[in-house]
C-alpha positions as CSV (number, residue, x, y, z in Angstrom):
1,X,-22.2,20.7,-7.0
2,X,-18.6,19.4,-7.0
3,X,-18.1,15.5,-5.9
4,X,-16.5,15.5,-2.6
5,X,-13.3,13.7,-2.6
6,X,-11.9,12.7,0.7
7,X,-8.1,11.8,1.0
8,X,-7.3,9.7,4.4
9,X,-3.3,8.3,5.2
10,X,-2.9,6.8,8.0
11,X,-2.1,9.6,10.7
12,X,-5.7,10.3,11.3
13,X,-8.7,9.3,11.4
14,X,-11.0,8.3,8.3
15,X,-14.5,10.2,8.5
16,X,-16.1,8.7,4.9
17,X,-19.5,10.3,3.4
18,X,-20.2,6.7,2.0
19,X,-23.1,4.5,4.0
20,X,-21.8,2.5,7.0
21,X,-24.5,0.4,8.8
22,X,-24.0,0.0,12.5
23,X,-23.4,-3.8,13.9
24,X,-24.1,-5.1,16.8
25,X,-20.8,-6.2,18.0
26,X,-18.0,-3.3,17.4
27,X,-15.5,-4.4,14.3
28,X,-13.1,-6.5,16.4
29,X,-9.7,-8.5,14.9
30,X,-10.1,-12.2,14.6
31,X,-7.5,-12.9,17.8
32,X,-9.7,-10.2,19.5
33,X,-12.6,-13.1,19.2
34,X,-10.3,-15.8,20.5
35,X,-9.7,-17.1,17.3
36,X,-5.8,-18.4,17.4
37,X,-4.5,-19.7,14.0
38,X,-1.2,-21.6,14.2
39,X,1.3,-21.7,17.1
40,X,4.0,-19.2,16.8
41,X,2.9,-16.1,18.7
42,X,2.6,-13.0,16.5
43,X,4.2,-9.5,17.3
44,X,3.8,-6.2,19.0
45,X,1.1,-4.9,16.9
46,X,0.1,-8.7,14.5
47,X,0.9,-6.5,11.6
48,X,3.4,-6.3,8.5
49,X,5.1,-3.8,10.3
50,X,6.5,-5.8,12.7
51,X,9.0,-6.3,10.5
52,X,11.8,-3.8,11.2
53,X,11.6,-1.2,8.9
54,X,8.7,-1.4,6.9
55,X,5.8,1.2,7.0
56,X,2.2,1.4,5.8
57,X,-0.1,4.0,4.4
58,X,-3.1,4.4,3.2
59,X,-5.1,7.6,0.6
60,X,-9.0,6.6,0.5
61,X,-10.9,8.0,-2.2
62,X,-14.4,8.5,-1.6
63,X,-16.4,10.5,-4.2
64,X,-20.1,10.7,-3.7
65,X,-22.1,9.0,-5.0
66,X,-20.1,6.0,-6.8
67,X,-16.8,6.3,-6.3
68,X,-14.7,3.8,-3.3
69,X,-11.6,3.3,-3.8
70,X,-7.8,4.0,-3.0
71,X,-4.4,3.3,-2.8
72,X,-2.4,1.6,0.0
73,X,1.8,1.8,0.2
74,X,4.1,-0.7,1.8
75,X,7.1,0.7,2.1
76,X,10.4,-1.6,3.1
77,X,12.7,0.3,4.9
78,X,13.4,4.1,5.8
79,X,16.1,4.6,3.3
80,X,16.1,5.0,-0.6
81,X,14.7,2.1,-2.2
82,X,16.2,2.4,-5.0
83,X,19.8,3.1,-4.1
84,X,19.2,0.2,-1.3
85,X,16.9,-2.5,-3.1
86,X,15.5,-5.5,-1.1
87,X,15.1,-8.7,-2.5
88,X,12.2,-10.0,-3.5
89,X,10.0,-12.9,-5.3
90,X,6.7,-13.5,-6.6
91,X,4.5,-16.2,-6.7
92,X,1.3,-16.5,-9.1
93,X,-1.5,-18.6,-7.7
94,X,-3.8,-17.6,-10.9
95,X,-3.0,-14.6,-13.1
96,X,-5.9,-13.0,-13.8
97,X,-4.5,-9.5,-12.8
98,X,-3.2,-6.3,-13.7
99,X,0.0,-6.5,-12.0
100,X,3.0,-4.6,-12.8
101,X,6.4,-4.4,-12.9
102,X,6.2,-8.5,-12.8
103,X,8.9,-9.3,-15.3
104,X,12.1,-7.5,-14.0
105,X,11.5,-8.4,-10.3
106,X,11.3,-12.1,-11.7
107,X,14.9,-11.4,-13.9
108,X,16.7,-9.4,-11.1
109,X,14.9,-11.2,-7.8
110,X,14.7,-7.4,-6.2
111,X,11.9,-4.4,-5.5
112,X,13.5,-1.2,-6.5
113,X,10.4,0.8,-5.4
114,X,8.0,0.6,-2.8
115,X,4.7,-1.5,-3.2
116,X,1.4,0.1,-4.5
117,X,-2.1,-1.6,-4.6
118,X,-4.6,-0.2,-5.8
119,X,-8.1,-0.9,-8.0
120,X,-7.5,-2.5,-11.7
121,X,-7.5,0.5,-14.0
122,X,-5.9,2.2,-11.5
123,X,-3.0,0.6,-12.0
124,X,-1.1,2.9,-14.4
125,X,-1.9,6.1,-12.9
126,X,-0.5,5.0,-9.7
127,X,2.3,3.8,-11.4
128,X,3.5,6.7,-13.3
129,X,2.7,9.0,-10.0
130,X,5.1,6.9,-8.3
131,X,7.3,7.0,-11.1
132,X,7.4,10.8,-10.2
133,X,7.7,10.7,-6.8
134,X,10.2,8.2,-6.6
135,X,12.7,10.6,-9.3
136,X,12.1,13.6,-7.3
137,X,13.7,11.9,-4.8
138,X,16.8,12.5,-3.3
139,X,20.0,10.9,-5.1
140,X,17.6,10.4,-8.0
141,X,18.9,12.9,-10.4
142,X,20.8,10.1,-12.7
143,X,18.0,7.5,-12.9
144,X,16.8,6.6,-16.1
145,X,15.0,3.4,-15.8
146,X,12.7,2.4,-12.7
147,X,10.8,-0.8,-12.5
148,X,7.8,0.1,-10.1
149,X,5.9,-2.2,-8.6
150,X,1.9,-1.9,-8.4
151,X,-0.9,-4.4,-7.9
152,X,-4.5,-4.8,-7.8
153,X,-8.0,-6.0,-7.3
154,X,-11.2,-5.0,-9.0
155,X,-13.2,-3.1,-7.0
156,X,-16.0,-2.7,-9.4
157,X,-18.8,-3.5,-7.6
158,X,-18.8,-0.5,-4.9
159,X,-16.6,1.5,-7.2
160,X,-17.1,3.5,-10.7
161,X,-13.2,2.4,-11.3
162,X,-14.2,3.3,-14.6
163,X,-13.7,7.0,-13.6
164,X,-10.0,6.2,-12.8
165,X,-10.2,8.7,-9.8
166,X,-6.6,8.2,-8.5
167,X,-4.5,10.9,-8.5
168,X,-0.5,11.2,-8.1
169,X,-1.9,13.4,-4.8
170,X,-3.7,10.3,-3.7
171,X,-0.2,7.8,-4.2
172,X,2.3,10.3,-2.6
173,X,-0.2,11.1,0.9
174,X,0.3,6.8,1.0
175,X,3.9,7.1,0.1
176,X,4.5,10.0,2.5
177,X,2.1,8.7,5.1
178,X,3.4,5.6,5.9
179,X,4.3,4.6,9.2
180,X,5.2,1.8,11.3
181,X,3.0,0.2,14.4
182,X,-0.6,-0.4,14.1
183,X,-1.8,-0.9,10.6
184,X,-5.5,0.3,10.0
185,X,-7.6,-2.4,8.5
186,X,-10.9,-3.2,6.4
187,X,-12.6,-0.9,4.5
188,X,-9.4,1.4,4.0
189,X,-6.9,2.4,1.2
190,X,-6.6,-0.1,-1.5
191,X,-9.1,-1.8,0.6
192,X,-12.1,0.2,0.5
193,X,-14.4,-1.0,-2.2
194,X,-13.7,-5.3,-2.4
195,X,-15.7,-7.7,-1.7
196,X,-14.7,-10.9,0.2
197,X,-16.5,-14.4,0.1
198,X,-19.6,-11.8,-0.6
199,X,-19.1,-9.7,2.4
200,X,-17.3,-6.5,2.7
201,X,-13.5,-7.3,2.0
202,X,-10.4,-4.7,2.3
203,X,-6.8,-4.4,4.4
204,X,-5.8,-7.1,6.7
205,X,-2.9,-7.9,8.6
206,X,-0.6,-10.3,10.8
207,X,2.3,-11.2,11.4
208,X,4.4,-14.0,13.4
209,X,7.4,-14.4,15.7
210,X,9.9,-17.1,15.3
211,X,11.4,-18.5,18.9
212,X,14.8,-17.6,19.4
213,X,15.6,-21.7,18.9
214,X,14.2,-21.1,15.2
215,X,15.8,-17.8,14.5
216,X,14.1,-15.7,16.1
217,X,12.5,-13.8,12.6
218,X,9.8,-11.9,12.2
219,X,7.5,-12.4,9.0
220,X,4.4,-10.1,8.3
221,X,1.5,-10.2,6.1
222,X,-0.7,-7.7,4.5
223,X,-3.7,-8.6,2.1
224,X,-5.8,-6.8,-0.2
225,X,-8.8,-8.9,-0.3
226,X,-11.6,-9.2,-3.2
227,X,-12.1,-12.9,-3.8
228,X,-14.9,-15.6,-3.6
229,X,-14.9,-19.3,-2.4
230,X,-16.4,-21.0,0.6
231,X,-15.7,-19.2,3.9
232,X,-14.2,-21.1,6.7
233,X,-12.4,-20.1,9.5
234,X,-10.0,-21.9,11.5
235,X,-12.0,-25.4,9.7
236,X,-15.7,-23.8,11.1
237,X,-17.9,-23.9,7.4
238,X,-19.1,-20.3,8.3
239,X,-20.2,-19.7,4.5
240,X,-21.9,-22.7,4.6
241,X,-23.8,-22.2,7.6
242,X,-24.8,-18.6,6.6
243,X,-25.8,-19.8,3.3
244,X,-23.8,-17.3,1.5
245,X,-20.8,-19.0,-0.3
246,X,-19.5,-19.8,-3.8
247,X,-21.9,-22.4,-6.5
248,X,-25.0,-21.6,-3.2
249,X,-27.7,-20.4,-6.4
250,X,-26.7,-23.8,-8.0
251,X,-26.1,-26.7,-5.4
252,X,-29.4,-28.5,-4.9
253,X,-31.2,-26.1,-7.5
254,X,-30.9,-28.1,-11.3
255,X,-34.7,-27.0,-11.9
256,X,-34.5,-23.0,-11.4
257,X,-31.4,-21.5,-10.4
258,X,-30.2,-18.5,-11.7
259,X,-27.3,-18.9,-13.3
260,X,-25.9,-15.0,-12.8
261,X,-26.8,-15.2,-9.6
262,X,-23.8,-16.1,-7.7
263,X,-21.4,-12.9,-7.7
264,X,-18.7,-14.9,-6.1
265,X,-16.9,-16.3,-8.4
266,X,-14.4,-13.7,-9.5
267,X,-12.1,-11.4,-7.8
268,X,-8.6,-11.4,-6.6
269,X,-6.3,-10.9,-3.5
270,X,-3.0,-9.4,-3.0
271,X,-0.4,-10.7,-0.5
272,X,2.4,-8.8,0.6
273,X,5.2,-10.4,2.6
274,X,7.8,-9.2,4.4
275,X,10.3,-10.7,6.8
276,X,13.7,-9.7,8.4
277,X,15.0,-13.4,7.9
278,X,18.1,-13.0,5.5
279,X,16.4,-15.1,2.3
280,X,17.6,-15.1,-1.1
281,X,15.2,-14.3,-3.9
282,X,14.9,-18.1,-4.6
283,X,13.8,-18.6,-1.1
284,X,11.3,-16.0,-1.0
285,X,9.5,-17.6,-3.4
286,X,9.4,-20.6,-1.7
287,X,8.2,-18.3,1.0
288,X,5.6,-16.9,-1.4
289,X,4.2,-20.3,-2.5
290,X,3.4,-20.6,1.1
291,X,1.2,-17.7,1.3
292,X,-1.2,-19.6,-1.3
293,X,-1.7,-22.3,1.4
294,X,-2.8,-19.9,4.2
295,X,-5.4,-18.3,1.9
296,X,-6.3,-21.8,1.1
297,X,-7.1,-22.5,4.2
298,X,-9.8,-19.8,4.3
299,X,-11.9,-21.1,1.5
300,X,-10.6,-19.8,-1.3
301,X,-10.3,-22.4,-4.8
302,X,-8.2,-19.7,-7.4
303,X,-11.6,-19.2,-9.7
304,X,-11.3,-18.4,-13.3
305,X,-11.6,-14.5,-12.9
306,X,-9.0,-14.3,-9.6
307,X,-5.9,-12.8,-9.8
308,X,-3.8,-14.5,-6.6
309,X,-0.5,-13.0,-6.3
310,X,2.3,-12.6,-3.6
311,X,5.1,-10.8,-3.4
312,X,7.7,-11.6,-0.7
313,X,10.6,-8.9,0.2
314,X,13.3,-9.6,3.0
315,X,14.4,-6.4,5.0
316,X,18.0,-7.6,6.5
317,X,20.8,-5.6,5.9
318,X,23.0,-8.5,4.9
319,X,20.6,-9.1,1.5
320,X,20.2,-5.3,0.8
321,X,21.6,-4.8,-2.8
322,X,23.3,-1.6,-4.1
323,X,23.4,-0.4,-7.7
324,X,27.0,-0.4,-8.0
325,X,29.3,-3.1,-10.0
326,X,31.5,-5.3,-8.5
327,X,31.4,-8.9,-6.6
328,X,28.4,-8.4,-3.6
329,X,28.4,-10.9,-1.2
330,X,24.8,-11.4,0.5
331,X,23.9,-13.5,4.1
332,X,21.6,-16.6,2.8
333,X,19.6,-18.5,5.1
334,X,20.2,-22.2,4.4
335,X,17.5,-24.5,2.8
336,X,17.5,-26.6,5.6
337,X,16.4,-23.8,8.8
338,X,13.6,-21.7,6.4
339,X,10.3,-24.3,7.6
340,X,9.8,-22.2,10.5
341,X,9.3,-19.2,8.1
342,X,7.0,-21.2,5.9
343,X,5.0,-22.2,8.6
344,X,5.1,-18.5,9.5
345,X,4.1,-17.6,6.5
346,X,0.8,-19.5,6.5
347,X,-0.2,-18.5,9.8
348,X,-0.2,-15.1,9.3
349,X,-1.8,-14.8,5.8
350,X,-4.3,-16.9,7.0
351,X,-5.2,-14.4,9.8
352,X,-4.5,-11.2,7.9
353,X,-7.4,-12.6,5.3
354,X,-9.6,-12.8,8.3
355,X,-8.9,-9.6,10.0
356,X,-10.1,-8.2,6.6
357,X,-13.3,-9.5,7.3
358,X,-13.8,-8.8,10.7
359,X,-12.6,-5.5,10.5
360,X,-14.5,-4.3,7.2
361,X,-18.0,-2.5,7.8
362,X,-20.9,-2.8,5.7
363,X,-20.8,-0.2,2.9
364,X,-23.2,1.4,0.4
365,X,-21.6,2.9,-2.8
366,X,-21.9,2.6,-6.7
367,X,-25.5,1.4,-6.1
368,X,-24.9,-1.7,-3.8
369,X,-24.9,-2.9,-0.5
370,X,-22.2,-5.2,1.0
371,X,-23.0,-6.1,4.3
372,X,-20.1,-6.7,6.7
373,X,-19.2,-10.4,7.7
374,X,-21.8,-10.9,10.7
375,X,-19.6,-11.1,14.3
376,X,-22.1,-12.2,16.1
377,X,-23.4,-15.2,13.9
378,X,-20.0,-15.8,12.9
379,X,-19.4,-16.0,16.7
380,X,-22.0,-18.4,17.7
381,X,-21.2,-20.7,14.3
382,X,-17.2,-20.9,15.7
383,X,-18.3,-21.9,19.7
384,X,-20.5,-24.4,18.0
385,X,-17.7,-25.9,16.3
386,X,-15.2,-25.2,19.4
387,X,-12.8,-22.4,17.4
388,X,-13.2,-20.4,20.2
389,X,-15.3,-20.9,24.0
């Protein structure tokens, strides 16, 4: 009997053969809880896509019995991006990744395709799919060099990502299902087979809303998470206090712990941000070193075996940049006003990381159980430490 594969974007509704165990609380975002992180209020929909412009999609790939997996597209503007590049940035909090297309966006400071994530040997295959999609696009007849941008995250643990399952089917219904407004989250896309602080990881989202006094910008965030460390949540030690965190099999145990016993040591995230603020390439990578702070503050300590990397992209039309010669002359926020968009920037990775969580449901696949992060003990941990009433 033939696997069944199932393809999902994001204009309808996922329905997954893969194990889902029912919670008692409904999957709920972290603001949902009353958990507030920061002070600037976020947008219409706390997503990355409420930054003008930019669109999400997602392809899942579920293949009974082992395979969990998929590919998740942000996409920076309507047009071409190609014949209207944005500029962009990265930031490398550890490099233990796969990532690609790393060394031009550092020479050039711009994204000349869309961004792919997707699982770690999945990387290529998206790539060149993309590769394809992007030439057969209109315009595109001339182009003989194309720099495309594709991270990752190894989902190894719910996945057979040995079996390389993605398809250039699987990166074009992302590419050509993305959309603006409410971003699906959890166990979704690129999303669907990590693993966060040992619970079920995957797509999160949020974003933030300068006052008009500061601005008025809009910065978004979107992670792919698949990390370890010791959860905490808005300062509550919620790892701790449900004795499943980072070093737990060794603390306390010199006589008889097991030292393969603690799975959460390695993994990775991947942090996408996006703003309409009119940044340079230099300044998005201030904003990108920012990012590292807000997943900081979840827990996370860069282990050996993480790959934590963020790639920032501004979406103004003053800083778009053409592929002609000539002088260009670009809008540049000054040094001296970005701090509001730093702050920004923490806040909502911060959040996006937890909405990963909280929206993720427990899944069976490849041979394992991960449970989802457990609202309602999560709950009564964060009254106890007055996060939320």
């Amino acid at each position: 009997m033939p696997r069944l594969s199932i393809l999902t974007v994001t204009l309808f509704a996922v329905f997954a053969p893969a194990t889902v165990h029912a919670q008692s609380t409904d999957r709920v975002r972290a603001r949902d809880l009353g958990i507030e992180v920061g002070v600037f209020r976020t947008g219409a929909h706390n997503a990355i896509t409420d930054v003008d412009g930019v669109r999400v999609g997602h392809s899942t790939v579920i293949q009974e019995p082992n395979v969990r997996t998929g590919v998740t597209a942000i996409v920076p503007h309507s047009g071409n991006a190609y014949m209207s590049r944005v500029p962009a940035a990265l930031h490398v909090g550890n490099g233990y990744g796969k990532l690609l297309g790393v060394t031009q966006v550092r020479e050039l400071g711009e994204l000349e395709t869309p961004i792919l994530l997707t699982c770690t040997l999945c990387v290529w295959k998206a790539a060149d799919a993309m590769v394809e999609w992007m030439l057969d696009q209109d315009d595109m007849q001339n182009v003989r060099s194309l720099n495309a941008f594709v991270g990752e995250t190894n989902d190894g643990g719910l996945n057979d990502i040995r079996s390389r399952p993605i398809t250039p089917e699987h990166v074009a219904a992302a590419l050509e299902g993305a959309t603006d407004g409410s971003v699906e989250e959890g166990a979704v896309g690129a999303g669907s087979g990590t693993v966060a602080f040992g619970w079920k990881g995957g797509i999160g989202t949020s974003s933030r809303v300068l006052p008009e006094s500061l601005g008025g910008y809009t910065v978004g965030v979107l992670v792919q998470s698949n990390f370890g460390g010791i959860l905490q949540i808005a300062g509550a030690p919620v790892g701790q206090e449900l004795g499943q965190y980072a070093f737990a099999n060794q603390v306390g145990r010199d006589e008889d712990y097991d030292p393969d016993a603690d799975v959460q040591e390695w993994g990775s995230i991947m942090i996408v941000v996006a703003t309409d603020a009119p940044l340079s390439d230099r300044n998005l990578e201030r904003i990108a070193r920012r990012a590292i702070m807000g997943l900081s503050r979840t827990g996370s300590y860069a282990s050996n075996g993480s790959g934590d990397y963020v790639i920032a992209f501004s979406t103004a039309n003053g800083v778009r940049r053409s592929t002609t010669g000539g002088v260009h002359r670009y809008d540049d926020l000054s040094n001296g006003t970005v701090s509001p968009l730093f702050e920004a920037t923490v806040e909502a990775t911060e959040e996006a990381i937890y909405n990963s969580l909280f929206m993720a449901e427990t899944v069976t696949s490849n041979g394992r159980t991960v449970e989802a992060l457990p609202i309602d003990a999560t709950v009564e941990i964060l009254r106890r430490y007055g996060v939320i009433r």
